[in-house]
LUMPANU-810996 format. One line per field, with one value per residue (C-alpha): residue number from 0; z negated, y, x negated. Coordinates in nm, 2 decimals. Layout:
// residues N
k = [NUM:...]
w = [Z:...]
v = [Y:...]
u = [X:...]
END
This chain:
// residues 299
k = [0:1:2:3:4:5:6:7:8:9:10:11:12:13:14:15:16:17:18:19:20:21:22:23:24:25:26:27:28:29:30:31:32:33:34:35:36:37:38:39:40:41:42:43:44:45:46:47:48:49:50:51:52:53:54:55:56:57:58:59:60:61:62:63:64:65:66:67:68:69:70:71:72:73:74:75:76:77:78:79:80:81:82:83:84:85:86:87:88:89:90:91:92:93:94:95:96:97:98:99:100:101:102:103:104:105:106:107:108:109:110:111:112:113:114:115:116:117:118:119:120:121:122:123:124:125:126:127:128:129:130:131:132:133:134:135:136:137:138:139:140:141:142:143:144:145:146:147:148:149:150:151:152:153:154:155:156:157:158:159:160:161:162:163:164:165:166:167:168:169:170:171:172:173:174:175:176:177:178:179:180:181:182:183:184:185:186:187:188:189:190:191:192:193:194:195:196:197:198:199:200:201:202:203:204:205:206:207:208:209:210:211:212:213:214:215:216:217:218:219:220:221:222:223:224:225:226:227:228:229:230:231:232:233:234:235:236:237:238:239:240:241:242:243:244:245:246:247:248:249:250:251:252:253:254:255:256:257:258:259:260:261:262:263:264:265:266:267:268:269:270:271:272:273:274:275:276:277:278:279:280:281:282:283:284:285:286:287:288:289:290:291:292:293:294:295:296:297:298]
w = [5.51:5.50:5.12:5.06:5.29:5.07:4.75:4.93:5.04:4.70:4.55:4.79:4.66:4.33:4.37:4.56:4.22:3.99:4.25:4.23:3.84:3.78:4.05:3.85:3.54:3.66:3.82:3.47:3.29:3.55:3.49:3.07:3.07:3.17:2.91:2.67:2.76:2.76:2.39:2.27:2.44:2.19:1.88:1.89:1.84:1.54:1.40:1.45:1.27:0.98:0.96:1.00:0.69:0.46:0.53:0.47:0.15:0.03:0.17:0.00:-0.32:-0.62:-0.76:-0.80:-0.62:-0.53:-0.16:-0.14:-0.48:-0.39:-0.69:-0.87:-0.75:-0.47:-0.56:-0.28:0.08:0.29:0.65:0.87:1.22:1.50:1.77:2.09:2.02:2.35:2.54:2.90:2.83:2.90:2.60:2.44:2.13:2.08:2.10:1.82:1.62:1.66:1.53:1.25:1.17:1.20:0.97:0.72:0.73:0.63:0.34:0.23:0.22:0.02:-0.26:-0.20:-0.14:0.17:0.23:0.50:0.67:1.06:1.29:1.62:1.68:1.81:1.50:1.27:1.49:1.46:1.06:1.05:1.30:1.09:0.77:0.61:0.35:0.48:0.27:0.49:0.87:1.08:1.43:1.74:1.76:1.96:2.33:2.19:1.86:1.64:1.43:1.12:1.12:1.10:0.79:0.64:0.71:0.53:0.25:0.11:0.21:0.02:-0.28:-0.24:-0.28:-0.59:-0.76:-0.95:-0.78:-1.15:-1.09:-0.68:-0.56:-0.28:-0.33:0.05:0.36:0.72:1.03:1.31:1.67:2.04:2.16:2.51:2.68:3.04:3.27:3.30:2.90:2.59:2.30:1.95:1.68:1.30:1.08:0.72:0.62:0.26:0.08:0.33:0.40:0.68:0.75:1.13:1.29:1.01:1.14:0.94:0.91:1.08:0.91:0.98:0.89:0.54:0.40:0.43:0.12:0.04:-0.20:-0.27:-0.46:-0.63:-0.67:-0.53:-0.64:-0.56:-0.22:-0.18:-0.28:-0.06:0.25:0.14:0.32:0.55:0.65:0.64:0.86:1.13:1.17:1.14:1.43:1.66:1.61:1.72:1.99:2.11:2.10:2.29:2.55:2.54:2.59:2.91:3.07:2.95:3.08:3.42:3.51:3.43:3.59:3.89:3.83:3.86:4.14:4.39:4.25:4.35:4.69:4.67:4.59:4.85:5.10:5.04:5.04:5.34:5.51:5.34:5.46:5.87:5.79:5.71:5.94:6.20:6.12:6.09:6.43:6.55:6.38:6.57:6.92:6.87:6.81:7.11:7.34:7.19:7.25:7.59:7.70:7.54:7.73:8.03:7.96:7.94:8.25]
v = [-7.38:-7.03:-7.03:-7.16:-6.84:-6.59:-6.77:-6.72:-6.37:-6.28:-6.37:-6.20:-5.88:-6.00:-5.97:-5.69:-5.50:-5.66:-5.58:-5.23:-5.18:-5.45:-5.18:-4.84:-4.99:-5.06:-4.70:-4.58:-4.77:-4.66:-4.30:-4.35:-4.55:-4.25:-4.05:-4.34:-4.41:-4.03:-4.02:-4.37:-4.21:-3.85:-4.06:-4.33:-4.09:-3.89:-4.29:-4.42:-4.06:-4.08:-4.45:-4.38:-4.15:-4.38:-4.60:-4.41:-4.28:-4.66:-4.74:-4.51:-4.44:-4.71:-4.59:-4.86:-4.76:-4.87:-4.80:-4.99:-5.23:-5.60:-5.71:-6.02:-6.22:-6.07:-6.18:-6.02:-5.91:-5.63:-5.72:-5.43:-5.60:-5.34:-5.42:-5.26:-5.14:-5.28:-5.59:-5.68:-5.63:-5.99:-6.18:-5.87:-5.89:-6.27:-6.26:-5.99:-6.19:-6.48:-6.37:-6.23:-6.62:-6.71:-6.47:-6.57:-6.87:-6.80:-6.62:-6.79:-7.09:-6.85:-6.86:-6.49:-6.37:-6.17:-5.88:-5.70:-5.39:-5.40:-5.13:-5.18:-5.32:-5.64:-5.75:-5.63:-5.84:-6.13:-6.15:-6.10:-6.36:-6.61:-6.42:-6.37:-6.06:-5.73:-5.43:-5.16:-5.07:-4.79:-4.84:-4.55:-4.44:-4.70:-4.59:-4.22:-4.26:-3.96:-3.87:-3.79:-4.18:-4.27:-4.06:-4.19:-4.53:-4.41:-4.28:-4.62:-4.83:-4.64:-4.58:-4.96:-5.00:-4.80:-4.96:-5.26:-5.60:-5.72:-5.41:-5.46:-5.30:-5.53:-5.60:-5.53:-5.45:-5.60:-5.46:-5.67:-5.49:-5.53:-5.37:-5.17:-5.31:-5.29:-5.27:-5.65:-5.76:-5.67:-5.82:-5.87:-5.80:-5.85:-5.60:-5.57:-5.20:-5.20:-5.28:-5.20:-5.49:-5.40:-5.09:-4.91:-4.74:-4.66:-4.88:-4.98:-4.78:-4.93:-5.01:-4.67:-4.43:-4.36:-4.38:-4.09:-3.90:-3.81:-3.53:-3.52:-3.25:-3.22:-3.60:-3.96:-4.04:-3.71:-3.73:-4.09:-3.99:-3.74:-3.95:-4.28:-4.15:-4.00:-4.32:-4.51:-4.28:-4.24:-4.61:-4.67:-4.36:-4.53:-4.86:-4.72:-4.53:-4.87:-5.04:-4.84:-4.83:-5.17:-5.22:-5.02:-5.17:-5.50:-5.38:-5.25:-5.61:-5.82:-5.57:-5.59:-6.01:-5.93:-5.76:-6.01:-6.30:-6.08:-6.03:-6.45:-6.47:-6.25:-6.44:-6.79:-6.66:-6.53:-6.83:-7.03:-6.81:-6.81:-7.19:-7.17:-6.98:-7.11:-7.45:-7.26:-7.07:-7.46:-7.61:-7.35:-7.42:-7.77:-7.70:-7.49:-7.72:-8.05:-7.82:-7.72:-8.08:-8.21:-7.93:-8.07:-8.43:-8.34:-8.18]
u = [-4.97:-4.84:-4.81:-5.15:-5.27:-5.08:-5.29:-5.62:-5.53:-5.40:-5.71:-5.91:-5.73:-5.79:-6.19:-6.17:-6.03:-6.24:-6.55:-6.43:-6.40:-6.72:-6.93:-6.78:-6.90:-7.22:-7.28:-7.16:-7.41:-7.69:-7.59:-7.63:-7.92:-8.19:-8.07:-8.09:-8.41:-8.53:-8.38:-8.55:-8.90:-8.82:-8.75:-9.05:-9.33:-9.16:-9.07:-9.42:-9.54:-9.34:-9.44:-9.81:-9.73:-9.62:-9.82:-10.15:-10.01:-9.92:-10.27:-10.52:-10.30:-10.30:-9.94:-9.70:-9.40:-9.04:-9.11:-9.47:-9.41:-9.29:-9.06:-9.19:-8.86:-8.64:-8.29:-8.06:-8.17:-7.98:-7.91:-7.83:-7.72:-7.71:-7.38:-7.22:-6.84:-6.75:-6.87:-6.93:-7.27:-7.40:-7.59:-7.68:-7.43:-7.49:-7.84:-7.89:-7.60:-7.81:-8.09:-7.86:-7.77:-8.13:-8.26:-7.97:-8.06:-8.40:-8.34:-8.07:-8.38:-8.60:-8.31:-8.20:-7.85:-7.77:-7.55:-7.48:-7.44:-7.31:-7.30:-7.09:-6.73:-6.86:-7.05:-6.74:-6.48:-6.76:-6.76:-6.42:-6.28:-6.51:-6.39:-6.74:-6.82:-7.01:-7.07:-6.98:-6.93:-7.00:-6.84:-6.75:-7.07:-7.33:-7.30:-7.44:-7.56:-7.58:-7.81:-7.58:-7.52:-7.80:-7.84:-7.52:-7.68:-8.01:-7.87:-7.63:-7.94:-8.22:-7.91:-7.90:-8.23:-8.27:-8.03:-8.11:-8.00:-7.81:-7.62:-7.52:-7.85:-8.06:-8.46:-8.56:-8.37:-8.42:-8.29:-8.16:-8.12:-8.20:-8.54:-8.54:-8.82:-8.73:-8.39:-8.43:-8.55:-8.42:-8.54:-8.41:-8.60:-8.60:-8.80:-8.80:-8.80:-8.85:-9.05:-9.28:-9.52:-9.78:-9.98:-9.88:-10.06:-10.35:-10.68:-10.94:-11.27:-11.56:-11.90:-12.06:-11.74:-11.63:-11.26:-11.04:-10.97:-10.62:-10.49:-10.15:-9.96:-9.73:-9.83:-9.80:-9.48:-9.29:-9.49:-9.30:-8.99:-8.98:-9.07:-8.83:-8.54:-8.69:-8.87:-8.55:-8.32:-8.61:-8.66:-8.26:-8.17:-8.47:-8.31:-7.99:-8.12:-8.32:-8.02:-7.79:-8.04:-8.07:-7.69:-7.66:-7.93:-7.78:-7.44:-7.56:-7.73:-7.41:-7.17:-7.41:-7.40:-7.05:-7.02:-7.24:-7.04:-6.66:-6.86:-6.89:-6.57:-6.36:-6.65:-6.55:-6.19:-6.17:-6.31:-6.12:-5.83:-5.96:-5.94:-5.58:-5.50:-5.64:-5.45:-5.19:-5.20:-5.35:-4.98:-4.79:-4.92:-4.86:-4.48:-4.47:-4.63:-4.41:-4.08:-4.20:-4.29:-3.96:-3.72:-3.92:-3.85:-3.48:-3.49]
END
């Protein structure tokens, strides 16, 4: 009886100590997750701009283009899958990975070879433990992404994309990542970036207004060069910024989980403990009371 109350008390201290890492974490998370969010509400406006801006120019120009040009036959697709570099963060990694494996799967239908391109510890330790092919990584950097990154990201996909598929190039690239919609819901989501397929953001003139006129100088294409990368590293730095917001609101709920089942657990425990030793206080008594009533026999 006296051992099984050490176990019980020994895991009561147990929970106590996971309780009080499980309820740091989840302050640590609530501290991060307003700046995230502050950083995700900068970024989307200047993303959604720049998009708005290639779009109208793919729109209301008729010059054939890499970035607005969908090849004849699209041979190999880029898949950039945006991770966390740590977990305890609930679902969040295996839902984006998910849709990773979903969206390979699709393509791989469509007769087109994938490659990819992971960012985050957790999607690196995931291809490798299964000892699949990636491109390249970029990992240390998902908590607080920095913009520089995101550049170096933008640069080797829009190099990729220049570069013919025959010679190692890719014929459109796809993003994988987890969307911040709300402390409770984040949502993964699968965009293709290039070539770009849908007009954002530009609506269509009614039956009384006229078309816009454009005028571009030096020209089209040099107006479209100029804005490729630009497109590429503002939609890549949002996604990174969504996603990191996304993770610590992600973390914050399942450290919070966490810490209302440890309070569960050192409950039931101690219970369970009163239980025992009550018994064991019960057993005691017993002894006493038999010895007194056999010393009085003897007498």
């Amino acid at each position: 009886m006296g051992a099984q109350l050490r176990v019980y008390r020994q895991r009561i201290r147990s929970a106590q100590t996971t309780k009080k890492i499980t309820r740091a974490m989840e302050l640590i998370a609530a501290s991060r997750i307003q700046k995230a969010q502050q950083r995700v509400a900068a970024s989307s406006p200047y993303s959604r701009a720049v998009t708005r801006a290639v779009s109208a120019v793919a729109t209301y120009s008729n010059v054939d283009h890499i970035l607005t040009t969908e090849p004849e036959r699209i041979e190999r697709a880029a898949v950039v899958i945006f991770s966390s570099d740590r977990g305890l963060a609930g679902a969040f990694n295996s839902n984006v990975l998910r849709e990773a494996e979903e969206l390979t799967t699709l393509l791989h239908n469509q007769g087109k070879e994938v490659v990819f391109y992971l960012v985050g510890r957790k999607s690196v330790g995931y291809f490798g433990f299964r000892k699949r092919a990636f491109e390249q990584q970029w990992v240390g950097g998902t908590d607080n992404p920095d913009f520089a990154v995101a550049k170096e990201i933008g640069d080797t996909l829009v190099q990729k994309f220049i570069q013919p598929a025959s010679e190692g190039g890719v014929d459109e690239i796809h993003i994988v990542y987890n969307r911040f919609v709300s402390m409770l819901t984040q949502t993964p989501e699968v965009v293709r970036l290039l070539p770009l397929e849908v007009v954002e953001g530009v609506e269509e003139p009614g039956d009384t207004q006229v078309l816009p006129l454009y005028e571009f100088e030096p020209d089209v294409g040099a107006v479209l060069d100029a804005l490729l990368p630009v497109y590429i590293e503002s939609r890549v730095f949002n996604a990174m910024l969504q996603s990191a917001a996304a993770k610590h609101a992600a973390t914050q709920k399942a450290m919070k989980s966490a810490s209302d089942n440890a309070d569960k657990l050192i409950l039931n425990y101690t219970r369970l403990a009163n239980n025992a030793r009550q018994a064991e206080i019960t057993q005691q008594i017993s002894e006493i009371v038999g010895g007194a009533d056999a010393l009085s026999s003897a007498k």
